[in-house]
C-alpha positions as CSV (number, residue, x, y, z in Angstrom):
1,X,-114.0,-106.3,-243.0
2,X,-113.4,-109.7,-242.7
3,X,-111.9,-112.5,-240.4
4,X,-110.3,-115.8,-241.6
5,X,-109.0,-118.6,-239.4
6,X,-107.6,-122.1,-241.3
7,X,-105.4,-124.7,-241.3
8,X,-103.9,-127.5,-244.0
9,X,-102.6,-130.5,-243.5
10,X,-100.1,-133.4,-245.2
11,X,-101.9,-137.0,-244.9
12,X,-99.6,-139.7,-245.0
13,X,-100.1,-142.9,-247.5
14,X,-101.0,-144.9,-244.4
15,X,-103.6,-142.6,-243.8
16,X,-104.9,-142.1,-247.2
17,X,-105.7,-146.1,-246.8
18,X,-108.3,-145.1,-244.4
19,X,-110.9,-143.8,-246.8
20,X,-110.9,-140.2,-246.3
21,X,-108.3,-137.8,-245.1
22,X,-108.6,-134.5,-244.0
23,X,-106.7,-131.6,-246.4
24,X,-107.3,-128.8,-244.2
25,X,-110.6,-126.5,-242.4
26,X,-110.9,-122.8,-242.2
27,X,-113.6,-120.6,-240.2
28,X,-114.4,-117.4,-241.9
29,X,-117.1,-114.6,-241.4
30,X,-117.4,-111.3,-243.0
31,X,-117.2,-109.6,-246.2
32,X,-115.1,-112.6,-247.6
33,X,-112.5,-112.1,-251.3
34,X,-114.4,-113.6,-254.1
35,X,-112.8,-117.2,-254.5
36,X,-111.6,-118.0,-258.1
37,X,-111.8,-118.6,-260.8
38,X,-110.1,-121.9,-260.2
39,X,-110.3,-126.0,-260.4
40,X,-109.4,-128.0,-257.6
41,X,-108.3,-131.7,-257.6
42,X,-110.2,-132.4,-254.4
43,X,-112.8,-132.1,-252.8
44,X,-114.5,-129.2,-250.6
45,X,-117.4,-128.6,-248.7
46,X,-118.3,-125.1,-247.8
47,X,-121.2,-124.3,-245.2
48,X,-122.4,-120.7,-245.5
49,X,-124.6,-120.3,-241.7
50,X,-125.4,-117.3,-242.4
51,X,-125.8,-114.4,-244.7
52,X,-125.4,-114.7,-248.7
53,X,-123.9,-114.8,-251.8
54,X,-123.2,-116.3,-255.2
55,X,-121.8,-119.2,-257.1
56,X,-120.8,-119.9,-260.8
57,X,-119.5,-123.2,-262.0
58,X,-118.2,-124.2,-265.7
59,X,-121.8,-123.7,-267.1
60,X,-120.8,-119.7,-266.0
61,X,-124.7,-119.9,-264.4
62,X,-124.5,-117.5,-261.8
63,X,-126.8,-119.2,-258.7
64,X,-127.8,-117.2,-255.4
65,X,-126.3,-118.9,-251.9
66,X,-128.7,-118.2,-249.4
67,X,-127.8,-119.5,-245.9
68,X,-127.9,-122.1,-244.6
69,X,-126.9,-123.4,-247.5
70,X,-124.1,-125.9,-248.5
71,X,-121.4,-125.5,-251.7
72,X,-120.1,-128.3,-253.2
73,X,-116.6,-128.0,-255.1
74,X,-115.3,-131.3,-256.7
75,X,-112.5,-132.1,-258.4
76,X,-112.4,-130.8,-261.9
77,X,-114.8,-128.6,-262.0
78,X,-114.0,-125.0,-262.4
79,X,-115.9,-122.9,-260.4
80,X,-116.4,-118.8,-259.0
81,X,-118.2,-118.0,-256.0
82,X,-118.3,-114.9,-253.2
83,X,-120.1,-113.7,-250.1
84,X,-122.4,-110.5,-251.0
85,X,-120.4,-107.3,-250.4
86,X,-123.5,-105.5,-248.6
87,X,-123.8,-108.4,-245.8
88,X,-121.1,-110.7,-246.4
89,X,-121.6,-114.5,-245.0
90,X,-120.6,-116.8,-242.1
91,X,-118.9,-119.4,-243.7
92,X,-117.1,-122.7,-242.5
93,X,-115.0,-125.2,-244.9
94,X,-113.2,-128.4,-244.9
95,X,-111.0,-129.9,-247.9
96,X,-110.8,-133.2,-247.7
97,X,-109.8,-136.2,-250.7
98,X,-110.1,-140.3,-250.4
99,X,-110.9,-142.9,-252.5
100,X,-114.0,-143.2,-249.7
101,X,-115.3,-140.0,-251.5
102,X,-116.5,-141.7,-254.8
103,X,-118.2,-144.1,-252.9
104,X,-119.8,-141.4,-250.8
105,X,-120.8,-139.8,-254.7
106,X,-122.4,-143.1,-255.7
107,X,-124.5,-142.8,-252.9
108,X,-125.7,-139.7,-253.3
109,X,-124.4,-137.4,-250.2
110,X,-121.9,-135.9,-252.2
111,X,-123.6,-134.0,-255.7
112,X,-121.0,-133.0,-258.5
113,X,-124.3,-131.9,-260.0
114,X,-126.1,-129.6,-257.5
115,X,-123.2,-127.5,-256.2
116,X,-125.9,-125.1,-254.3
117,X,-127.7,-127.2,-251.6
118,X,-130.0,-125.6,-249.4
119,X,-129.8,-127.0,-245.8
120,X,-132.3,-127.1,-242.9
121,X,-129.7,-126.6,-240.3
122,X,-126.2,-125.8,-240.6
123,X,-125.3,-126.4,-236.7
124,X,-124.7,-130.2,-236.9
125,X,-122.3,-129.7,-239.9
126,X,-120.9,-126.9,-237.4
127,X,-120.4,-129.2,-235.3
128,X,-118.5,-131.7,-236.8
129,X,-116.4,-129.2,-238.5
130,X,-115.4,-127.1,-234.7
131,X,-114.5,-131.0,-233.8
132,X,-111.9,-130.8,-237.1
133,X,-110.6,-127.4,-236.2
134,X,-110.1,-128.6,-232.3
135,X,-108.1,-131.6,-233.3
136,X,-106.1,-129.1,-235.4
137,X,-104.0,-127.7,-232.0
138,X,-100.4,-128.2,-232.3
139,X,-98.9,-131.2,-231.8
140,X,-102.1,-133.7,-231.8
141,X,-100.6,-137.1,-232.4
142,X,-104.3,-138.0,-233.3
143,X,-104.3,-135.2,-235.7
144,X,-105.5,-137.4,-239.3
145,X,-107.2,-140.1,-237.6
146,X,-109.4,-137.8,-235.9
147,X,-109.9,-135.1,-238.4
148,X,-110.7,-138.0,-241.1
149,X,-113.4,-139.6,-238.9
150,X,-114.7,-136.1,-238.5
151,X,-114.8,-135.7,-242.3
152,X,-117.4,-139.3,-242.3
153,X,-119.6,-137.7,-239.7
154,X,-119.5,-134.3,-241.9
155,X,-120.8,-136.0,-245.0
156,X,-123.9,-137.9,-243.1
157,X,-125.0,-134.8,-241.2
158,X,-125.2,-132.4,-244.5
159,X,-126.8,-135.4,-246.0
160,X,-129.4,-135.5,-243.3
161,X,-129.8,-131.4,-242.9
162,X,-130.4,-131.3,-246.7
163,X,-133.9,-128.7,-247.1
164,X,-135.2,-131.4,-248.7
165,X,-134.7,-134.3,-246.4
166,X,-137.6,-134.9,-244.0
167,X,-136.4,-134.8,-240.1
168,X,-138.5,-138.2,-239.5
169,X,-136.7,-140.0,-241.8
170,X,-137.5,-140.7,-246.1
171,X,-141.5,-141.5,-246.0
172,X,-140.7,-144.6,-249.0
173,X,-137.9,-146.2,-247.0
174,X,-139.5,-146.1,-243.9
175,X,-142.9,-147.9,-246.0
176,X,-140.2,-149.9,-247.4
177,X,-139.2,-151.0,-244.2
178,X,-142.3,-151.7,-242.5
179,X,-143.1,-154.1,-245.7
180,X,-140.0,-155.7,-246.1
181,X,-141.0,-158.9,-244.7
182,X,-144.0,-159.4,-246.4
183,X,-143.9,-161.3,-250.2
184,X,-144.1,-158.3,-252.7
185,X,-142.4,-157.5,-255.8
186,X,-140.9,-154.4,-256.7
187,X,-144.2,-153.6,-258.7
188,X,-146.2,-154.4,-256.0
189,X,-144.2,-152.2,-253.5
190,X,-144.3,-149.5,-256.0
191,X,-148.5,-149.8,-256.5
192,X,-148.5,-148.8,-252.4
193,X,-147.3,-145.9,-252.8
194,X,-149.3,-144.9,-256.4
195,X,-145.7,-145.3,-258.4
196,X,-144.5,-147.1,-261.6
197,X,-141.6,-149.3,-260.5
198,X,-139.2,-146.9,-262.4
199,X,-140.3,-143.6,-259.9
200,X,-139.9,-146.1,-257.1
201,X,-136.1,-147.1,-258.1
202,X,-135.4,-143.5,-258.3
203,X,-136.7,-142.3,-255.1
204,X,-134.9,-145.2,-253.6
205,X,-131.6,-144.5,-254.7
206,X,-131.9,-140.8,-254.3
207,X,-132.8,-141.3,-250.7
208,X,-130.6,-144.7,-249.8
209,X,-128.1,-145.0,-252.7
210,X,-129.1,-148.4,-254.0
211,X,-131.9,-150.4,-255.4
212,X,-135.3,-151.2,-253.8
213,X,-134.2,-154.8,-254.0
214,X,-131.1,-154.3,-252.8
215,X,-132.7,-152.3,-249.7
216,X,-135.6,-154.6,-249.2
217,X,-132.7,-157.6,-248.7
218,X,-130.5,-155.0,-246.3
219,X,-133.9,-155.1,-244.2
220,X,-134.2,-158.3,-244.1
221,X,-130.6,-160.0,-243.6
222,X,-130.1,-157.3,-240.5
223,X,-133.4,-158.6,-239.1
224,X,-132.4,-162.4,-239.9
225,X,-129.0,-161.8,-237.7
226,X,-131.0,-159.9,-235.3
227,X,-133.2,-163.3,-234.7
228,X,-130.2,-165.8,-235.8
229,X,-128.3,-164.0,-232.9
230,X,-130.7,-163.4,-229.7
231,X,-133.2,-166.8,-230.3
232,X,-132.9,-170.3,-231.0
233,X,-135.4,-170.2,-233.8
234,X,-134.7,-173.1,-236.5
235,X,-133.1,-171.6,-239.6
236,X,-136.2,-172.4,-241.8
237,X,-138.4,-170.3,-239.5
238,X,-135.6,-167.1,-239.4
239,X,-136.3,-167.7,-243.4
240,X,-140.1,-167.8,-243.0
241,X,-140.0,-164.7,-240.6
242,X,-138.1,-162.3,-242.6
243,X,-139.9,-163.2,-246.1
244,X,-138.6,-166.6,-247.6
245,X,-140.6,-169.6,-247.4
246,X,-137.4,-171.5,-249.5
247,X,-134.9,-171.8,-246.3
248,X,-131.9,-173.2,-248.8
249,X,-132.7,-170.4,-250.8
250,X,-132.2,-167.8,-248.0
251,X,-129.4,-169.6,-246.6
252,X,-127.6,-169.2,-250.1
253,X,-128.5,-165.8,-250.4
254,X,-127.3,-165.4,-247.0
255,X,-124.2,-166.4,-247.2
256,X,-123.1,-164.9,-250.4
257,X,-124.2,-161.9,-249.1
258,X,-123.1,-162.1,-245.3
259,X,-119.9,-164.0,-245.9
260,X,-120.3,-166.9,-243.4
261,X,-123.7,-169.3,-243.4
262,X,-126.7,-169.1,-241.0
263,X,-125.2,-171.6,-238.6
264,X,-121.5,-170.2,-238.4
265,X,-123.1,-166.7,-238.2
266,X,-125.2,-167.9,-234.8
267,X,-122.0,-169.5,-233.2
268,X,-120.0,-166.5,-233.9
269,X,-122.1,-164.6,-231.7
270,X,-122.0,-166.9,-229.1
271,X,-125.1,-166.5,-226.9
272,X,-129.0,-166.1,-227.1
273,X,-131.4,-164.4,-225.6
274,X,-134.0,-165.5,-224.1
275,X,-137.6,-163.7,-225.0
276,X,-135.2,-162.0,-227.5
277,X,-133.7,-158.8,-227.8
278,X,-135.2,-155.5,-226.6
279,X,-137.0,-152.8,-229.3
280,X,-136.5,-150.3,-227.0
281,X,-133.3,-148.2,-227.8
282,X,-131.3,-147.5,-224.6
283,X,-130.0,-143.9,-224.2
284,X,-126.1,-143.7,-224.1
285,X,-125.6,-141.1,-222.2
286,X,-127.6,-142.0,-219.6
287,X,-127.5,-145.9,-218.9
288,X,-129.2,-148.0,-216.6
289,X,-127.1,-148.2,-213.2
290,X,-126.5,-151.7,-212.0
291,X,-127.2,-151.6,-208.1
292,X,-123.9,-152.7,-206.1
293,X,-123.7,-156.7,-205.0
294,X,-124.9,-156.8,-201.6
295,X,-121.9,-158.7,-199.0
């Protein structure tokens, strides 16, 4: 026996311009009809909770689906896959399509070329695909705005429950990070962690989607705004503290790559901070009170 719950929807054109739209979502658990063979011309992600099963994609490679686990099916690519007739599996799915979707492949959270990815934790995925299925009640005038934001926060929390993703963050990026401000080369970041430059590029895109140059500089513009905006530190020393002794250089590279120069980008924000702005993360769902005026 089985039980199957979904729903499709129609985006509009408008609401294809905002990245991603949401196709439809479906809630399933039991001893589930083998799906396919078939090709799809969008995008699905299929969370199996629990239980198990199979999949087989154009290479007719049959690979076990152990939950949690997560299924990728692209578009394409012809694929075959089923819950195990024995236990049968708790599966959850959301189709979804957007021109956002190839950016989210060239950064690595969605994998044409790993259709089986084993997860840590399904629930947060869960989560964000209940908030899809909620939005889904009859006449939500919300209905693709809020199920296409749902599909963005889908894709970052599979990408952060991967098995293979460490809870505390990517070890290299956070080194990366912590270094960022000092004068290294690539090589020389690489030699910290006892890799060649080439190993280091490839971690670095696998776990960020981008260079380790390109990530070093994100580091270190987003503390450069962070100091242009809450102190009233000289330009030349905002260059000296986030790595570059040339200040025309950084203000070059900062504009090309910010859009607006160091100067415009401090009156934008319109205020400083004295002492500068706290480290400490506030928590948002419990803020500090502010005590009432006394009369």
């Amino acid at each position: 026996m089985y039980h199957t719950w979904m729903r499709y929807f129609t985006p509009g054109p408008v609401h294809h311009r905002l990245g991603l739209v949401c196709l439809g979502v479906g809630l399933q658990h039991g001893t589930l009809p083998t799906v396919g063979p078939r090709t799809l011309d969008h995008h699905v992600a299929v969370v199996v909770s629990a239980g198990g099963g199979w999949y087989r994609g154009a290479d007719g490679r049959r690979t076990a689906v152990t939950a949690p686990a997560l299924i990728w099916l692209t578009p394409g690519t012809p694929h075959h896959y089923g819950a195990d007739p024995g236990t049968g599996w708790d599966e959850a799915f959301v189709d979804f399509s957007g021109p956002a979707a190839a950016t989210y492949t060239e950064l690595g959270y969605i994998e044409p070329d790993r259709p089986v990815v084993p997860l840590s934790d399904a629930a947060p995925a869960r989560a964000a695909i209940t908030r899809i299925a909620r939005a889904a009640r009859p006449g939500n005038p919300l209905l693709e705005v809020e199920t296409g934001a749902a599909v963005h926060e889908l894709l970052v929390a599979l990408r952060r429950a991967r098995a293979d993703t460490n809870a505390d963050g990517d070890p290299v990026l956070t080194a990366l990070a912590r270094d960022a401000f000092q004068p290294l080369s690539v090589a020389e970041h690489a030699a910290r962690h006892g890799m060649t430059p080439a190993e280091l590029r490839t971690a670095v895109r696998r776990a960020a989607g981008c260079s380790p140059k390109d990530y070093l500089l994100t580091v270190r513009l987003g503390r450069a705004k962070e100091l242009l905006a809450a102190t009233e530190l000289p330009v030349s020393a905002v260059a000296r503290r986030v790595g570059y002794d040339d200040p025309a250089y950084f203000s070059r590279l900062f504009t090309r790559r910010v859009g607006t120069a160091p100067i415009r980008f401090r009156e934008q924000q319109g205020r400083s901070v004295p002492g500068g702005w706290s480290s400490r993360v506030p928590d948002p769902e419990h803020p500090p009170t502010i005590p009432p005026r006394s009369v």
